[in-house]
N, C-alpha and C positions, 0 to 999 in steps of 0.2 A: 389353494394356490392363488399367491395376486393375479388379477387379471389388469388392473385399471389403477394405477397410482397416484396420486394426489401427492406434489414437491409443496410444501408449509415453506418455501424461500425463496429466493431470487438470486439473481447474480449468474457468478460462476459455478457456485454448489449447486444451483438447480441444474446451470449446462451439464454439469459432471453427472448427476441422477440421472437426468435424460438419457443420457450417451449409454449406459449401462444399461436402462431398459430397455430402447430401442435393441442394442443386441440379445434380448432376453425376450425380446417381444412382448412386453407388457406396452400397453396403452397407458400416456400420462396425463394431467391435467395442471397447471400452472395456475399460479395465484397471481396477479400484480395490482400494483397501484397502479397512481392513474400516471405518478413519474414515468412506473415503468412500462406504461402501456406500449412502446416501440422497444423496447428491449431485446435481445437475440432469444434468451431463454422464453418467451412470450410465443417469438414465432414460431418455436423449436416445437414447443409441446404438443400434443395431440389436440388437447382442449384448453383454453384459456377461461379464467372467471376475475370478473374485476372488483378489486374492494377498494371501494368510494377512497379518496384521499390522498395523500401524500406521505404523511412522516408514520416511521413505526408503530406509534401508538394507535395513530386511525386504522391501517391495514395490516401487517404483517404480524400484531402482536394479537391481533380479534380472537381470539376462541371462537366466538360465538360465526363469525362471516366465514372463516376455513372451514368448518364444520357445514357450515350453508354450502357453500362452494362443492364442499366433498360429494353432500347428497345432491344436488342439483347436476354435478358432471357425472353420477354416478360410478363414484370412487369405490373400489373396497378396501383400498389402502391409504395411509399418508407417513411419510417421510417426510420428517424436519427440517433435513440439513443441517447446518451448527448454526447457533448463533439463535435471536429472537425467540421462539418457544422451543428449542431443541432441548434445552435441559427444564422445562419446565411440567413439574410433573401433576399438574393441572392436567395442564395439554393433554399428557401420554395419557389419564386417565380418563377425559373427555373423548380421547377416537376411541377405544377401544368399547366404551360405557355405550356410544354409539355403534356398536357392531362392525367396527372396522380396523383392519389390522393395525398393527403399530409399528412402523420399524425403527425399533431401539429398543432399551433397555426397560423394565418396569417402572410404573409409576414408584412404587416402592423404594426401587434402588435410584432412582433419580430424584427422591425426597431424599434418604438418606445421604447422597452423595451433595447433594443441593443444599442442605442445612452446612458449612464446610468447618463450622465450630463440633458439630454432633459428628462430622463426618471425621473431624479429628480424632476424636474421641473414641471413636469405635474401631477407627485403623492403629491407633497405637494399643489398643487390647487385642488387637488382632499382631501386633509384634512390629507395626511396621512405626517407623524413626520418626521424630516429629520433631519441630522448632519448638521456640516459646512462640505461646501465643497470647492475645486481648480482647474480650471483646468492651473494655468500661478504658477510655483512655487513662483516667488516673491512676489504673493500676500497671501501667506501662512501668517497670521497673530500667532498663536498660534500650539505649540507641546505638547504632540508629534502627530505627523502627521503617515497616514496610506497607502502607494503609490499602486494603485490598477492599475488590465487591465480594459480598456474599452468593450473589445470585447471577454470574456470570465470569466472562474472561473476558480475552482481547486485549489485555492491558487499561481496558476502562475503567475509571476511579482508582487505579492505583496512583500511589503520593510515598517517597522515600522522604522519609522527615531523621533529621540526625539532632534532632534537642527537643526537650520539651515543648521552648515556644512558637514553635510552627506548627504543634500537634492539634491543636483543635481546629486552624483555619485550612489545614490537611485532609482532617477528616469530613467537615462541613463540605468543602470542594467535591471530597469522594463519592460520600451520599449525591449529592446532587447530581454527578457526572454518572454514579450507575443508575439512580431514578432515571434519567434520559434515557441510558440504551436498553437498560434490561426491566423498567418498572418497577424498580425494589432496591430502595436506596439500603440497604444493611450493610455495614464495613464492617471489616475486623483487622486487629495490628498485630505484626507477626515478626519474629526480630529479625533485617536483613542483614545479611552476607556476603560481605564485600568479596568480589572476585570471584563469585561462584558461578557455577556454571549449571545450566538450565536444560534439563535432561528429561528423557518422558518415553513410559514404555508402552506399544500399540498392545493392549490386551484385545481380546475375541472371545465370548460364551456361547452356549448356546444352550437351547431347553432339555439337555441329556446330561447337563451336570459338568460337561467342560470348560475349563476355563486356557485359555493359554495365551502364554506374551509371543509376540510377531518379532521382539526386535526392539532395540535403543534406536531413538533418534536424538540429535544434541542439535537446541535450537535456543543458543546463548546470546547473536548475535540477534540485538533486540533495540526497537525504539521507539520511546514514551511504553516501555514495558509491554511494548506489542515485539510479536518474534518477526523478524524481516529474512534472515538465512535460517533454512533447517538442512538438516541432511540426516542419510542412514550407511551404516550403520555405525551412530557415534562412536567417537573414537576413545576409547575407554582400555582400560586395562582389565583382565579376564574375571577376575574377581569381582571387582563394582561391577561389570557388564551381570554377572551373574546374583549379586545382593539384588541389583534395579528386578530383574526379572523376580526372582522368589519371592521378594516383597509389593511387587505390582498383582501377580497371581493371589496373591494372600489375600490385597486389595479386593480385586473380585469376586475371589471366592466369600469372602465376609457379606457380602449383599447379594451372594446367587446373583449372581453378573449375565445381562444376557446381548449381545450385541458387540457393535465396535464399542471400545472406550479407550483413553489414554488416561493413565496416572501418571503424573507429573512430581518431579523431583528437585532438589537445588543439590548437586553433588559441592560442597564446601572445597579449597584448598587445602584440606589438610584428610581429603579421603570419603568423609563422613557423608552419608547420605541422608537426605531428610525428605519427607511428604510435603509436598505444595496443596495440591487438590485433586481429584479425578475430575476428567470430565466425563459425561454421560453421553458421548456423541462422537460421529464422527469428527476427526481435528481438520483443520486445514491444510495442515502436513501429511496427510495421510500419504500423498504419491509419491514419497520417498521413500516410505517402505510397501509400496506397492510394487516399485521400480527394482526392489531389492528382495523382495518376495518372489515377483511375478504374482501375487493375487491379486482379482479386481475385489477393494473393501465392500464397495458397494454391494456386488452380488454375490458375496456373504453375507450382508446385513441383510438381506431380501431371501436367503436360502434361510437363514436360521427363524426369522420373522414368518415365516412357513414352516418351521417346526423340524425342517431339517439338521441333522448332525452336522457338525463343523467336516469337513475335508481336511482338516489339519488337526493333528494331537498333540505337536508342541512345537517347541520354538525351531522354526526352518532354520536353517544355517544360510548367511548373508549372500548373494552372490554381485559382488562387483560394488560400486558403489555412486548415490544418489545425493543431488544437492537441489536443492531448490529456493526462489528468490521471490520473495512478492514485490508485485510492481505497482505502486498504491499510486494516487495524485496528488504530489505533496510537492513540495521546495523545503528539504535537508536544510539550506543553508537558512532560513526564515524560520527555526525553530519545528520542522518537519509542520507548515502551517498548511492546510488541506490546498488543495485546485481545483476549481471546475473549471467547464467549457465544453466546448465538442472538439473533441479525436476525431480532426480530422484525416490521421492514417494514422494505421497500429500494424505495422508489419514487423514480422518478426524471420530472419531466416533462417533455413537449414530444420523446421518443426519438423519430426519425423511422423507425430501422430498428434489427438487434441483427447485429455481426456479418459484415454485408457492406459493401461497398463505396460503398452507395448517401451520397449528401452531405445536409448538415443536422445534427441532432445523434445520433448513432450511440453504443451502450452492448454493450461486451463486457463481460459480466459472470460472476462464475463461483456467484455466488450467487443467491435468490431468498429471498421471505420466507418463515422459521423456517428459513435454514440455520444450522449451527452452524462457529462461529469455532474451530476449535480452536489445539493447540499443536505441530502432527507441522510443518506447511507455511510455505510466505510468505505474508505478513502482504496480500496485494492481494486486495479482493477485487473488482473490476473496473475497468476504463479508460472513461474517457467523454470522447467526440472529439466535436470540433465543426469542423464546414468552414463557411467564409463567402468572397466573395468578397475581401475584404481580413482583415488579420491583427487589426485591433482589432472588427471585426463579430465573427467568430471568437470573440476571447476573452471580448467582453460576451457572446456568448449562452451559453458554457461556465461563465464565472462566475453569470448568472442562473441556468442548470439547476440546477448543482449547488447554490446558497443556497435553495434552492425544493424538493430533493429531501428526501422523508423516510426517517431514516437512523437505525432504532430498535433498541437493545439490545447495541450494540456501539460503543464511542469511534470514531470515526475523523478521520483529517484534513483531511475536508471543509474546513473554516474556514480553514486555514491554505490550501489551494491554491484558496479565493476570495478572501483577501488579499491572494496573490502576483500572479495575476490583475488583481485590480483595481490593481495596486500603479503608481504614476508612473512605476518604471525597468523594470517588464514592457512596458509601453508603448512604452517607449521603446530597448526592446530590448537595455538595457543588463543581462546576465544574465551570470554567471561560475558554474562551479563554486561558489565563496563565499558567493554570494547568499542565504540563508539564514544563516551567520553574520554577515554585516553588517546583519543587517534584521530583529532580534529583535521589530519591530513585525508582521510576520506570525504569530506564535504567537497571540495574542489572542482568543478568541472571538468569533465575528462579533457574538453579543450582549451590547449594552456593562453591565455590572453593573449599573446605574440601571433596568436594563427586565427584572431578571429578576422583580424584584415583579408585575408585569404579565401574564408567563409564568403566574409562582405563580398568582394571584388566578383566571386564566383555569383553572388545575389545578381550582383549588379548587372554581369555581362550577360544570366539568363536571363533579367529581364526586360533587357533589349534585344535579345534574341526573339523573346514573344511577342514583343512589341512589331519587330518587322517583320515576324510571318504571319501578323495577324493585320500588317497594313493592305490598306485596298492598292496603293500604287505603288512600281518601284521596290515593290518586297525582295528584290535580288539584290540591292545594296546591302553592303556591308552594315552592320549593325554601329550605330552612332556614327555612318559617316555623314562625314558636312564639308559644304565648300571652303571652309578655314581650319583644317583640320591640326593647327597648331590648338586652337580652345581644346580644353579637357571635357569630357560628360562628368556630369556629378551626379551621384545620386546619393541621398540623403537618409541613413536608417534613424531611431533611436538615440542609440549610444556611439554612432560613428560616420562617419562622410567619404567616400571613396568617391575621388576622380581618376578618371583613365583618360588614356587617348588612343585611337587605333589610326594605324597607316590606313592606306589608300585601299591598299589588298585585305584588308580585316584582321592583321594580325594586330599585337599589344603593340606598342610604340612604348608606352611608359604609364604607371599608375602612381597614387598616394594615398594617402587616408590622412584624417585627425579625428580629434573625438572625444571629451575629458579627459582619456586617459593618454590617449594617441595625439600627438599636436603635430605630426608631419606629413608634410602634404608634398605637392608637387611644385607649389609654388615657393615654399621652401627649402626643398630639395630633401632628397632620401637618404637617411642618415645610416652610418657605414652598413648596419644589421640588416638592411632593407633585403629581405629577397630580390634575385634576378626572375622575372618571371615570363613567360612566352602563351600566347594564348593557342592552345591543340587546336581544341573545338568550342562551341559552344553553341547551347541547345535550350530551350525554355525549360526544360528538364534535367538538364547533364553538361555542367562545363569541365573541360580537361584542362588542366595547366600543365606548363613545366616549369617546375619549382625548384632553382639550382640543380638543372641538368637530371630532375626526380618526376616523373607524371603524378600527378597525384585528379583523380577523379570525384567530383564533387558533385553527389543528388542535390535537385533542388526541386522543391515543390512551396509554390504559390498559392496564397486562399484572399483574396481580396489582398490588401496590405500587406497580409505574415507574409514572413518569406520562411521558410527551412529552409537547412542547409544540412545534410551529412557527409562528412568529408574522412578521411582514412584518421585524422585524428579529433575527432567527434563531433558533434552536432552544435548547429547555433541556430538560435530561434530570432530573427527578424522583425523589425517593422520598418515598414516604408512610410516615408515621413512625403504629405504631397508638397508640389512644386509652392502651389499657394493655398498654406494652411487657413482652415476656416477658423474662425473666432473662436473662443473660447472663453467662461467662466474665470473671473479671476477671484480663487479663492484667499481667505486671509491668509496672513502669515502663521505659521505655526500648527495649519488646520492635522488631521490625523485620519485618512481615509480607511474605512474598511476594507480588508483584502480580500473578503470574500461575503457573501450573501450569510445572514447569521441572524442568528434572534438577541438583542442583549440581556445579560441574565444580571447581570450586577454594576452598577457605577458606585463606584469608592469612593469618589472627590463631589467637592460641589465648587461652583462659582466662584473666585475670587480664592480660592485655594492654594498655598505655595505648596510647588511639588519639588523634588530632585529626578534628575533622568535616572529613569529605570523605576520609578513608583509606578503601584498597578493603578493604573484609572480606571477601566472598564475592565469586565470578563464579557467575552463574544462565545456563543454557543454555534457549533456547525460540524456537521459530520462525525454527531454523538460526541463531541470531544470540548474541553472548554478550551477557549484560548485568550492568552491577556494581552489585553491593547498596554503601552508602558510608555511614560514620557520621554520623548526622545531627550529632552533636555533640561534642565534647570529652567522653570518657568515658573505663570500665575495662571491657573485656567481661566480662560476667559470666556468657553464657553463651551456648553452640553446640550448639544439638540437634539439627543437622544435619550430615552428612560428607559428602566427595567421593564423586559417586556417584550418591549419594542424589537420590530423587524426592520433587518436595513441591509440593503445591496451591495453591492461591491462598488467602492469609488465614495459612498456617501460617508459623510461630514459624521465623525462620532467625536470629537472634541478639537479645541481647541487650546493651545498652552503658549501664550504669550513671553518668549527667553524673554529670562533674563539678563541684563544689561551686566556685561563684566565691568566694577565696580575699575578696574585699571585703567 
């Protein structure tokens, strides 16, 4: 029996491990770097052990320091979690060779399953449907082609190439971008499937010779080939729901399958089901069909890893239906380009539980507020499931949480996955892999540009509300009152300027805004669209308007300069610009700043180079993913103060591209 657990991860998947043993009463022990030395999962553990460093490869990928960590907390177990050595069957062979339990599958079946060429190979003799596949790009017969890792997921190093000549700087990319996350650059080409939909069945073994599927989940809505919506029980017709199952089982039973696993699928438009890969681990989706089971995966994975029978013999019949959203730190509209920072609030409302299996709205999260976003990991920083008994109850209550959570000091993509949610062909279950490129109307912020004035104004009048309950004298005056109270206050964000005036009594008297986009102020008067607006209340934290004869109540929260704002129709992120801005660098023309902390891996151009807008100049590496720096315009580079190699911050100088002179 485990007594003492050893989590091989971090994040959310270690909270989620935690959370199970503690109800099982196993003692744990946590691994982290030295990032995640303040981390939630860190505090959470029984015992903590630290491995030296920062990026995956110094700590989370060691063999050799887990294994130290294990015997030093005196573990008898380790669990993987996904991701990093979860499928690596090194690992699984190294705890065990060490005398301690393994939870997961065999070294065996997670070699076999891990090779995903051999693993081809062996499931279509075992009956199950396969693509074409490559692994020598010149024998690529037919596009468009789909450039995959060998020795991992997550949509990393995957490359959709539609012609020949993008096939090798596709593949070069891929290699390099899975040597990053997974240590093992191997790709292989495999022919993709326009419009297909990405399907994947929760299998479960154990060491008595069972194998059985839990259930379809369908997790099509996907991006940079990472899955962002899953749900259960996909919504399929009886037949295919029944091939996925017989052919997932087959899966398992061909390698004596022991543990959780998902075999994964591409169901085509015209029926046909094909094998993608298994994975050898728990998935990330897993509490979709835990929500729709009622099983907790986890302690199965721990009862069979103990040599216990499964408690299930075949596939449960669905009860109600489960949707879940990862909430990563990105900006959608910037090419989903990663974010850091520190969160500073991560509220979410109406969470009925964290973590377990219990139904309603559930939040595995791997952060809390003031964690910090960094640049070593993946860019998710929790999953938020919603179970209802039908699949559109489900999604409105998943898209209400999340429009309603407050989500301060880090971008994220909140907006775009209550877009997709609320979207007519979410509805309607019409989702593909593609979904996302055909429906550019999800990028959009939930708040429509006309209502960010409203946000503003709401900034504004909290904080002068803070301002005079935080003054030493006179704190009972009205907020911006002054002896000539025809003058407006202004305050100054960003992207906009809002002036007010308040009567005598503190109510609105009259406001305006301008602002690149906005050019109307007060001193030009309010043009016909202008809301009538009346001020309720306001509070350093909470201003009420009335907004043509409507209240509309508006959270605001403060960190130095940010301002939040969440308002009934959505949130706007702030900066307060001061009265007298300090100096500043003046950089050249044309310069091209980093947008995030990254190592460069590649410069394309040199010196004195003619480019066209949109040529790649650099590839920036961060958050295992590569990302291309692109001329914004027709120019000459004038300058590279950066090399391969090379580390650079957010805000620093990575070229310069001198436009070119329109010749007219």
């Amino acid at each position: 029996m485990i007594t003492r657990l050893l989590v091989a991860n971090r994040g959310e998947i270690a909270r989620r491990i935690l959370a199970t043993c503690r109800a099982l009463g196993v003692d744990t022990v946590a691994v982290h770097s030295d990032a995640d030395a303040d981390a939630p999962f860190v505090a959470e553990a029984d015992q903590a052990v630290r491995l030296p460093g920062n990026t995956p490869a110094e700590t989370y990928l060691r063999i050799d320091l887990i294994l130290d960590a294990a015997r030093r907390a005196g573990a008898d177990a380790v669990h993987p979690g996904y991701g990093f050595l979860a499928e690596n069957a090194e690992f699984a062979a190294a705890v065990t060779d060490a005398g301690l339990t393994w939870v997961g599958p065999s070294a065996k079946a997670i070699a076999a399953m891990g090779d995903k060429m051999a693993a081809k190979a062996m499931l279509a003799d075992a009956g199950v449907p396969m693509l074409p596949t490559w692994t020598d790009p010149d024998q690529v017969t037919a596009f468009p082609v789909l450039v995959k890792a060998s020795a991992g997921g997550g949509g990393r190093g995957m490359r959709i190439v539609r012609d020949a000549a993008g096939l090798a700087e596709a593949v070069a990319g891929a290699r390099r971008e899975a040597a990053a996350a997974f240590g093992d650059g191997t790709v292989f080409i495999e022919r993709y499937v326009e419009r297909g939909r990405h399907v994947e069945v929760q299998i479960f073994g154990d060491t008595h010779g069972t194998v059985v599927a839990l259930g379809v989940r369908d997790c099509s809505i996907q991006r940079r080939h990472q899955k962002i919506v899953e749900e259960a029980p996909g919504v399929l017709p009886d037949d295919v729901r029944e091939r996925l199952h017989s052919a997932a089982v087959a899966a398992g039973r061909a390698v004596d399958y022991v543990g959780a696993g998902t075999v994964e699928f591409l169901l085509a438009p015209d029926g046909q089901v094909h094998f993608l890969e298994m994975n050898t681990r728990l998935q990330v989706e897993h509490p979709v069909t835990e929500l729709t089971t009622g099983l907790d995966l986890v302690r199965l994975q721990l009862l069979v890893a103990e040599g216990e029978p499964l408690p299930v013999t075949g596939t449960p019949a669905p009860d109600g239906h489960a949707i879940e959203v990862r909430l990563c730190a990105e900006e959608p509209a910037q090419g989903f380009r990663p974010a850091t920072g520190t969160l500073h609030r991560f509220a979410i409302p109406g969470v009925d539980a964290e973590f377990g299996p219990s139904r309603g709205l559930r939040l595995d999260s791997g952060v809390v507020d003031g964690s910090t976003v960094g640049v070593h990991y993946d860019s998710m920083l929790a999953k938020l499931i919603a179970w209802a008994p039908t699949r559109a109850e489900a999604a409105r209550a998943l898209a209400g949480a999340l429009a309603r959570a407050e989500l301060h000091g880090v971008a994220t993509n909140r907006d775009l996955l209550v877009r997709v949610l609320r979207s007519g062909e979410f509805a309607a279950a019409d989702v593909d892999t593609g979904f996302l490129d055909r429906h550019p109307e999800v990028f959009a912020p939930l708040l429509p540009a006309d209502q960010l004035p409203l946000a503003a104004l709401a900034a504004a009048l909290a904080g002068a509300a803070a301002r005079r309950a935080a003054a030493p004298v006179l704190a009972g005056l009205p907020s911006g009152w002054r002896n000539v109270p025809a003058v407006p206050q202004v305050t100054r964000f960003t992207d906009i300027e809002i002036h007010y005036r308040l009567t005598r009594t503190g109510a609105l008297a009259e406001w305006g805004r301008r602002g690149p986009r906005l050019t109307d102020s007060v001193e030009a008067g309010a043009p016909p669209n202008t809301p009538t607006v009346e001020l309720v209340s306001a509070a350093p934290d909470r201003v009420v308007l009335d907004v043509d004869g409507v209240r509309r109540a508006f959270r605001v929260h403060r960190v130095g300069s940010d301002v939040f704002v969440d308002g009934p129709d959505g949130a706007a992120s702030l900066t307060e610009l001061p009265r007298l801005p300090p100096p500043t660098v003046e950089l050249a023309a044309g310069s091209l700043l980093a947008p995030l902390p990254g190592a460069v891996t590649r410069v394309h151009v040199e010196v004195g180079q003619r480019v066209a807008a949109g040529d790649l100049l650099l590839t920036l590496e961060a958050m295992k993913l590569e990302h291309p720096v692109l001329a914004p315009a027709d120019g000459v580079v004038a300058a590279l103060p950066v090399a391969p190699g090379g580390q650079v911050e957010t805000g620093a100088v990575l070229a310069v591209v001198d436009p070119e002179e329109d010749p007219q």
